[in-house]
C-alpha positions in Angstrom: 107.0 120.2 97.5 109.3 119.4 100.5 112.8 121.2 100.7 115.2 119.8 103.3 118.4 122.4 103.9 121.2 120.6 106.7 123.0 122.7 108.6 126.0 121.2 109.8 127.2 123.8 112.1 124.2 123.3 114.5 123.4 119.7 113.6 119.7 121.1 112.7 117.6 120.2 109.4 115.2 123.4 107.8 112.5 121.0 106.3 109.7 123.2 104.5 106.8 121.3 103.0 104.6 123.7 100.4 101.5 122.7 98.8 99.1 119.1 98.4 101.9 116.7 99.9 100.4 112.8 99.7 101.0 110.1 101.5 104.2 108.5 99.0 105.6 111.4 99.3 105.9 111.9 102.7 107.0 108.3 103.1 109.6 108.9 100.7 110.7 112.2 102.6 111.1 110.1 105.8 113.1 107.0 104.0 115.8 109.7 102.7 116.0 112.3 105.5 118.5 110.7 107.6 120.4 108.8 104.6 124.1 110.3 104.7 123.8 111.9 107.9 126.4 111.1 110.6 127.3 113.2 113.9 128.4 112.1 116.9 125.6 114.9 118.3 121.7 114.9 118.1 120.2 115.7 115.1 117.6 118.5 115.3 114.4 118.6 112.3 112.3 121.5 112.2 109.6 120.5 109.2 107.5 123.2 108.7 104.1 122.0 106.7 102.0 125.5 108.1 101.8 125.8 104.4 101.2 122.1 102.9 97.9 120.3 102.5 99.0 116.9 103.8 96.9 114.3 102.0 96.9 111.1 104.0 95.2 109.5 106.9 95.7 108.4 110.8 97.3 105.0 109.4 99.6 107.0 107.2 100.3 108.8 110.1 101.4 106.1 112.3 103.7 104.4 109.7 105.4 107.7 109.0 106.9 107.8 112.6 107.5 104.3 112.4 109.2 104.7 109.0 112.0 107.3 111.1 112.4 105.0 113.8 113.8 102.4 111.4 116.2 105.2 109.7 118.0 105.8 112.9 120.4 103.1 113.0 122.4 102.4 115.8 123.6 105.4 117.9 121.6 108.4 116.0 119.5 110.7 118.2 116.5 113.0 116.8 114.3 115.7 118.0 112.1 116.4 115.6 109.6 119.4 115.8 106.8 119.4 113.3 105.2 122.5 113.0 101.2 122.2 112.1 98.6 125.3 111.8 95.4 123.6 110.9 93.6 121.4 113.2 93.6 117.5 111.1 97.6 118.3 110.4 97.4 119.0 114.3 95.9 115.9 115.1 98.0 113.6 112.5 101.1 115.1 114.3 99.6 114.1 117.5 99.2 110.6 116.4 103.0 110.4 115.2 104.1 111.5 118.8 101.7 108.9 120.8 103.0 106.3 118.6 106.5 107.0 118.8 108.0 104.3 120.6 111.5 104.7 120.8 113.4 106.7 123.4 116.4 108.0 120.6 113.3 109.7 118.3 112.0 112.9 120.1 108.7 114.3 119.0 106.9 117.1 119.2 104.1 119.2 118.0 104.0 123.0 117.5 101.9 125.8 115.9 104.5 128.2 115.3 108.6 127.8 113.6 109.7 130.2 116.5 108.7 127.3 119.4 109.5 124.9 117.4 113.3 126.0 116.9 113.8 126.8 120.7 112.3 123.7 121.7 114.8 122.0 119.3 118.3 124.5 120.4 117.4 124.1 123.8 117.8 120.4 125.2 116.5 121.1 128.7 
């Protein structure tokens, strides 16, 4: 299951994923995330998946940056902190941040929501 919660006061997205999570899924997660959004600010994602089995592999891992690049339109800005426990999760992750290739979608990887969130709050 992924739950997605906006908070408009801080510009910042709760995203909790829970349980087997596959590859459509995900994909279809990333297709609607930024869909309605509009601030003239950045827009901060913490996705939390510490408790998710993500099901898919290093190719599905590449498109699903690639699939968020294409959602940002014109002037949006993301951070995006993805918080990972297990060691493939890690590494998918990892993938999704050396693949990134555009300077508007910021990416990083994190063990813990606490790191994640300040990383996000804090732009410097």
């Amino acid at each position: 299951m992924i739950n997605v919660e906006y908070r408009p006061e801080s510009d910042l997205m709760d995203v909790v994923l829970t349980g087997k999570i596959q590859f459509a899924q995900m994909k279809e997660y990333c297709l609607n995330l930024l869909r309605g959004v509009s601030t003239p600010n950045c827009i901060r994602i913490l996705e939390d998946a510490s408790s998710a089995e993500l099901q898919y592999d290093i190719d599905d891992a590449e498109n699903l940056g690639s699939i968020i690049e294409s959602e940002l339109g014109q002037k949006l800005i993301v951070r995006h902190a993805l918080i990972r426990r297990n060691p493939l999760d890690t590494a998918f992750g990892m993938i999704r941040v050396q693949s990134n290739s555009c300077d508007r979608y910021q990416l990083k990887v994190f063990s813990t929501p606490e790191n994640g969130r300040h990383w996000l709050l804090n732009e410097n």
